[in-house]
Structures are given as C-alpha cells and as structure tokens.
N, C-alpha and C positions, 0 to 999 in steps of 0.2 A: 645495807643499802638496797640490797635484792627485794627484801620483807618489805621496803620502804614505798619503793617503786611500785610494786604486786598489792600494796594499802591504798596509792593515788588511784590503780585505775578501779578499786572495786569501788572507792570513791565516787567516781561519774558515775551518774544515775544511767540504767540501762538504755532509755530511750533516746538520753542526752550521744552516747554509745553509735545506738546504731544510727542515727541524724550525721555523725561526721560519717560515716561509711557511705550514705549518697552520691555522694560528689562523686566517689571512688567509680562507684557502679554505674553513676550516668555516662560517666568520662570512660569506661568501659564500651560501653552498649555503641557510646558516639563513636570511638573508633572503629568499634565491628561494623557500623552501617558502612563509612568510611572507606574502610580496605572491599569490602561487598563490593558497593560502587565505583571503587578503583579497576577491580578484577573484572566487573561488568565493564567498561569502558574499553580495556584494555580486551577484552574478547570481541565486542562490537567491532573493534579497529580493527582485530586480525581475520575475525570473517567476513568483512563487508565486504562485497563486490563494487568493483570499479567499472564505468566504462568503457567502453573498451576504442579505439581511434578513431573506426567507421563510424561510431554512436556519436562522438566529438564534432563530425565535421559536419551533422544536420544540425548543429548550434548555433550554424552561419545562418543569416538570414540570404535570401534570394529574391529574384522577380514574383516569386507566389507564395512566398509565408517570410514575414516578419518574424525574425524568432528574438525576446526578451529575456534576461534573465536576470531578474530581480527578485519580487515575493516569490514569484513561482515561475518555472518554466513557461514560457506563455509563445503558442504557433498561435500568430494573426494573418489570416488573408490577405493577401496585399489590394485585391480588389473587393468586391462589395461581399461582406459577409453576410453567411447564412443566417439563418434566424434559430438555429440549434448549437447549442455549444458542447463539448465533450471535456470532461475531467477525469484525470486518469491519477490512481496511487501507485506506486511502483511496488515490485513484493519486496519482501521484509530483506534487511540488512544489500538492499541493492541500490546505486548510487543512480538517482532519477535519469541524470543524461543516459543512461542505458538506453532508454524509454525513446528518446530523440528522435528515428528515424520512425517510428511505427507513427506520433505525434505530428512530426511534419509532412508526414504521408496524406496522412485524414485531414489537416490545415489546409493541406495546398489543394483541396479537393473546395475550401470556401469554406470549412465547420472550424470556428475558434477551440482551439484545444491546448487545454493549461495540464500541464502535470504539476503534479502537488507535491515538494519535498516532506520530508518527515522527520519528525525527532526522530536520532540516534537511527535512523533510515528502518522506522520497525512501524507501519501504517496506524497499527491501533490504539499508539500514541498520539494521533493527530487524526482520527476518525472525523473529527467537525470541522476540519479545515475546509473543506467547500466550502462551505458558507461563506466563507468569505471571498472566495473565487465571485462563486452567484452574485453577491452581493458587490463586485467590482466590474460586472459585465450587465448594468441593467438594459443592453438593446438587446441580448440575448432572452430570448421569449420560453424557448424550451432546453431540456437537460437532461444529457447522459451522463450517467456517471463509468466509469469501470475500472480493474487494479486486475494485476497479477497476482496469484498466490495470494500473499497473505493481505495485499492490495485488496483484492477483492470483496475477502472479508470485512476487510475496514469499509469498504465502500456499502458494503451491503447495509452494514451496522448504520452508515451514516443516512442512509435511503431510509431504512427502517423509521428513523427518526423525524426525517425530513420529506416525509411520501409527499405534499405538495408543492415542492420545488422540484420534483424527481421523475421523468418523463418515462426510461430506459436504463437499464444496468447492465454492462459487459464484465461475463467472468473468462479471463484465461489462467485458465491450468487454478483453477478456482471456485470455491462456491461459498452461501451463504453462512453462519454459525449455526447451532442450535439454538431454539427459542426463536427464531424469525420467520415469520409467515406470510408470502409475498403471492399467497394463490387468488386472491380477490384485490388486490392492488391495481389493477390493470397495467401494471408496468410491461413496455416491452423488453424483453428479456433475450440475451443471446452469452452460452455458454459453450466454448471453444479449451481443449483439452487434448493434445498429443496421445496415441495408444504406444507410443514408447518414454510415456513420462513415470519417472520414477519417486517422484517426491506425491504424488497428487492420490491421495488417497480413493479408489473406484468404487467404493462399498458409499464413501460420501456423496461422492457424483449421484449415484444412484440418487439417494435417497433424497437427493435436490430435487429430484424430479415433482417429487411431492408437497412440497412448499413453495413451489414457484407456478407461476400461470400456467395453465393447460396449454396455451398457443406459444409456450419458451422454444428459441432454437437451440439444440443440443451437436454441437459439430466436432466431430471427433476428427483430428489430421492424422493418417495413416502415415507412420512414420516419423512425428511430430514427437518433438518430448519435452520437457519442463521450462529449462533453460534458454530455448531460442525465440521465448516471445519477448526474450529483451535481446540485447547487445552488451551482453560482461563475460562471457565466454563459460567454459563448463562448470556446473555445481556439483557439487560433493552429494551421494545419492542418487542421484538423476542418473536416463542410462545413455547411451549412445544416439540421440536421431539417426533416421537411416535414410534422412532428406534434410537439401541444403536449409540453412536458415532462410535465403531468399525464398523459396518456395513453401516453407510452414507462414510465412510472416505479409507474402503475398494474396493467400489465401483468408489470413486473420482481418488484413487491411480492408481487402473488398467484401466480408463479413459485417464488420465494423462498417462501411458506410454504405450498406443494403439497411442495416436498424436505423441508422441517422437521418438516410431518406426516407423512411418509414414514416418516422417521428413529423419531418420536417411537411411532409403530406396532410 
C-alpha cells in the first residue's frame, strides 16, 4: 500500500507538484502581512498620545473663532478674516486636538487655521492633505503651512512639492528631510526648538541651516523642550522643560503670528 502511494505521487509531474504548493505559500505570505499589520495597529494604539482636557476645551467655539470639526479641525474667525491662512500637521502618533489651543490662538488673531488629522496619526502618511485644505478655502490668497516634529517634515515634503501655493513654512521642534532645498524658494521660514528638547536631533537643526533661505528665523526657547508645543502631556525621550508650557507656547504663538503678518504685508 506504502510502495503504492510513494508510485502515485512520483506519478504527478514535478511542475504539476510544485503549482499545488502556491496556494500554500501565498496563503503564508498573506498571513505574515496580516499579523505585521495587526502588531502595527496594535503598537500605534498603545503609543499614540491623547489630548489632554485643557487641549479639549478650545474645541468649543467662542465670540472670536468658530471652531469645526469635521474633514479637518478647522479655527474660523468669527469676524472678517484675513487674507492668509495657516495649516498645521500634528507630530507623529499625536492625536490633533493636542494642537487646539496653539490653533485657536492664531484663529482668534483673524488667520483661518485648519489642522490636518492623519492616517494612523503619523503626517507622512498624509503629506498631500493640504491640498485639499487650499483647495476648500479659495478667499484665502496666501499660505503657511507648519507641523511639529514629524509634522513638519511632512509639511516640508508637501511645500517641496507644492512651492506655489506655499507662501511660509513653521517648524517646531522640527526641520526639513534630506534631499530638500528651500534656499532660493523665497519661502518665509521660522524655526522654533526648546534647548531642553530631547527627541530633536541638534546636529540636524544645524545643518537646516543650509537648505533653507538665508533670511530663516532660528528661535531657540531657553527652557523649552519637545513635548510642550502640543497639549498630550510628557513623551518618552524628551527631557524635563524648566518653563511652564504657558510660557514656551506664548512665546511660539507670537512667533507664529509675526511670519503671518509678514506674509499678510
């Protein structure tokens, strides 16, 4: 019966052979992506940052910014708005409302300002999403864009791409990727980075220096570190600020709308 059995399979012709063994191996391959992506999903969820309740309650709207939140977080002026708009990416694995209070800061100033949510909350997923911001604000004449962290890089990328819809770029705790060359773009540029940040690499700050316009603002907060240019409370790496988040995020605000009025001149 054995000798019988060991006759049938030399029988199958070898190619006949390994054609049923496909299946086996695709239906392999399809579950390793599978569990990959399961374990990805399941990490995103345990490190993403939340907002935190103070970040929650500039999601109210008020007498001076309308606040939306539908495609995108969206501060609208309640009276007559500016002619420059501001789009913001959040950094990577941080849950946008962070963003809230810095947003309706510079809204309630008259500059419509949309923050941008993001797949799986990681920006370079969703680098082209302005466009379609732009493309839903045609009174809007001129455009900043800017992001945190890993925000910024996405934002850069998407500038890169987009240099004439793109007026002004904000990096916090942030700078451009390699391969991007922003020194003859005339973009107005302002880069703001805590000297107690622990995630932001300083040897890259540097060397932004040299890919970005000669006239960039470079503003370092004395005291300032990674985490407190949002609202989701301390990150893993980062080191201790040795100044309130009101007073780093103060200083960021009227930053941010010295480049806006710039722009808007």
């Amino acid at each position: 019966m054995k000798r019988e059995t060991e006759q049938r399979e030399e029988d199958v012709h070898p190619l006949l052979r390994k054609k049923l063994g496909w299946p086996l191996i695709i239906s392999t391959i399809f579950m390793t992506f599978v569990v990959i992506g399961c374990g990805f999903f399941v990490w995103v969820a345990a490190r993403g940052a939340d907002a935190l309740p103070e970040a929650l309650l500039a999601l109210e709207s008020d007498s001076a910014v309308t606040v939306t939140d539908d495609k995108w977080l969206q501060f609208d002026p309640t009276s007559e708005a500016k002619s420059v708009g501001y789009i913001y990416y959040p950094g990577g694995l941080v849950d946008e409302a962070a963003y809230a209070p810095y947003a309706k800061a510079i809204a309630s100033e008259g500059y419509p300002t949309i923050i941008v949510p993001m797949p799986l909350d990681l920006a370079l997923f969703g680098a082209n999403r302005a466009a379609g911001v732009i493309e839903a604000y045609p009174e809007v004449t001129h455009w900043v864009i800017g992001g945190h962290s890993l925000g910024g890089v996405a934002a850069a990328r998407f500038t890169n791409e987009n240099l004439a819809d793109i007026d002004g770029i904000i990096f916090l705790a942030s700078h451009p990727e390699e391969g991007i060359d922003f020194t003859e773009s005339g973009l107005e540029v302002l880069s703001i980075y805590g000297n107690r940040d622990g995630l932001l690499n300083p040897v890259a700050v540097a060397k932004s220096r040299t890919i970005l316009p000669a006239d960039s603002n470079f503003v370092e907060i004395e005291g300032g570190n990674h985490a407190q240019f949002g609202w989701y409370g301390d990150q893993e790496g980062d080191l201790p600020a040795e100044i309130p988040q009101s007073e780093q995020m103060s200083e960021t605000i009227m930053l941010t709308l010295e480049l806006l009025a710039s722009i808007e001149e």
